[in-house]
N, C-alpha and C positions, 0 to 999 in steps of 0.2 A: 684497573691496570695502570701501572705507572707511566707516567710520559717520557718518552728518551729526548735525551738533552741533543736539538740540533747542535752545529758547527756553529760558530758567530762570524758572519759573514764580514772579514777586513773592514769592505768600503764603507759599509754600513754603519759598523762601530767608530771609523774614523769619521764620517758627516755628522754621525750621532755627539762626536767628544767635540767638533769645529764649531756645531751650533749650540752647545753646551758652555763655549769660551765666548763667542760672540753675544750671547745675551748673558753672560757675567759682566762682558764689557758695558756690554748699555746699561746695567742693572747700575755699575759702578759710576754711570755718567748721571746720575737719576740727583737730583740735591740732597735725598736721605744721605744717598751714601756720600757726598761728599762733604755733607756738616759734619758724619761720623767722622770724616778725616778731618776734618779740622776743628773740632772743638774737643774737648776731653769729653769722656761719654760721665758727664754727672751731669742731673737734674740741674736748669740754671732756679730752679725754681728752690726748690726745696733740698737743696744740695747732694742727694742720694747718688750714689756711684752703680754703676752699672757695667756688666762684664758677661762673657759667656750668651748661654742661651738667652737670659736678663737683659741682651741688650736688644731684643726685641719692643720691648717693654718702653724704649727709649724714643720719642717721636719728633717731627721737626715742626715748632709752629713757625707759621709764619706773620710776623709783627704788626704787619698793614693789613693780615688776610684774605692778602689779594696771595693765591698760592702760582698763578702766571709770573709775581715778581721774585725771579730767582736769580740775583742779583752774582757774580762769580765768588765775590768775595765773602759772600755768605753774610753781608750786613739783616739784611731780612728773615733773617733764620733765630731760633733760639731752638736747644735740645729741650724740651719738660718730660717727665716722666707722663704716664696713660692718667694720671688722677691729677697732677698741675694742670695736662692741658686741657682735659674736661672743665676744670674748676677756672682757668680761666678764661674760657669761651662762657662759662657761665657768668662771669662778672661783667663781659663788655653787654651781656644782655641787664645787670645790673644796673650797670653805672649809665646806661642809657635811660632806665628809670628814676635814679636815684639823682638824676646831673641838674633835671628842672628843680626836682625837692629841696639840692642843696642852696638853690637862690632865691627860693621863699623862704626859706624857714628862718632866715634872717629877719626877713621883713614884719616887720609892724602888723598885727591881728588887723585883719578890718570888720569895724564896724558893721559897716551898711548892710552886712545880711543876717534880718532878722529870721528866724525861721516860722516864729507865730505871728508875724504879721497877716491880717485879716480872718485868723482865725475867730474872733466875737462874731465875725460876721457871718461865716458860714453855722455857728449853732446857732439854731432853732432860739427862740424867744421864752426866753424862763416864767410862765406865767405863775407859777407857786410862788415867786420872789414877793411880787409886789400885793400876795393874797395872806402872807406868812403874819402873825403878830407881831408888833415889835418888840422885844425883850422889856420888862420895866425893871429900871433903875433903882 
């Protein structure tokens, strides 16, 4: 059986449309939304334009990764698309590995480590050595 369509009760649709602007207000006070106003919506990374539904797609990193530093002016901010800011959260885990390697590899081989040092000494004692003939000349 079909369901009859109540009245829509005024007050209710009015509290419903008040609290509907008031968290667009706050949504709009959030730093996403205010890098979208103030930066052009392209990738700063890979320069790809962004518009429409697409501009989801569009994310705000932030520079020190400290996401509490949300500075007004938006100095801490960059827009990257969903695959820059993946790929550069991956390279600070990188370049954290790669930072000691790049101030050795300058540097001078060393020496001092042998890796068969004392090895004669842990094999066993070749007694066929000294039971062998000597070859003649």
């Amino acid at each position: 059986m079909p369901r009859k369509h109540q009245p829509i009760d005024r007050q209710r649709k009015d509290a419903v449309v008040a609290s509907l602007q008031r968290e667009r207000k706050e949504q709009a006070a959030t730093y996403r939304e205010r890098a979208l106003k103030m930066f052009p919506h392209v990738c700063q990374r890979c320069g790809r334009e962004f518009s429409g539904k697409r501009l989801r797609e569009l994310t705000v990193h932030h520079k020190d990764n400290n996401h509490l530093n949300n500075p007004p002016d938006g100095s801490n901010w960059a827009l990257l698309c969903l695959y820059c800011h993946d790929d550069e959260h991956g390279t600070y885990e990188q370049r954290g590995l790669y930072a000691e390697d790049a101030a050795t590899r300058n540097a001078e081989p060393s020496l001092e480590f042998q890796p068969f040092a004392g090895l004669k000494d842990m094999l066993p004692p070749d007694s066929e050595e000294s039971e062998r003939p000597q070859q003649e000349s």
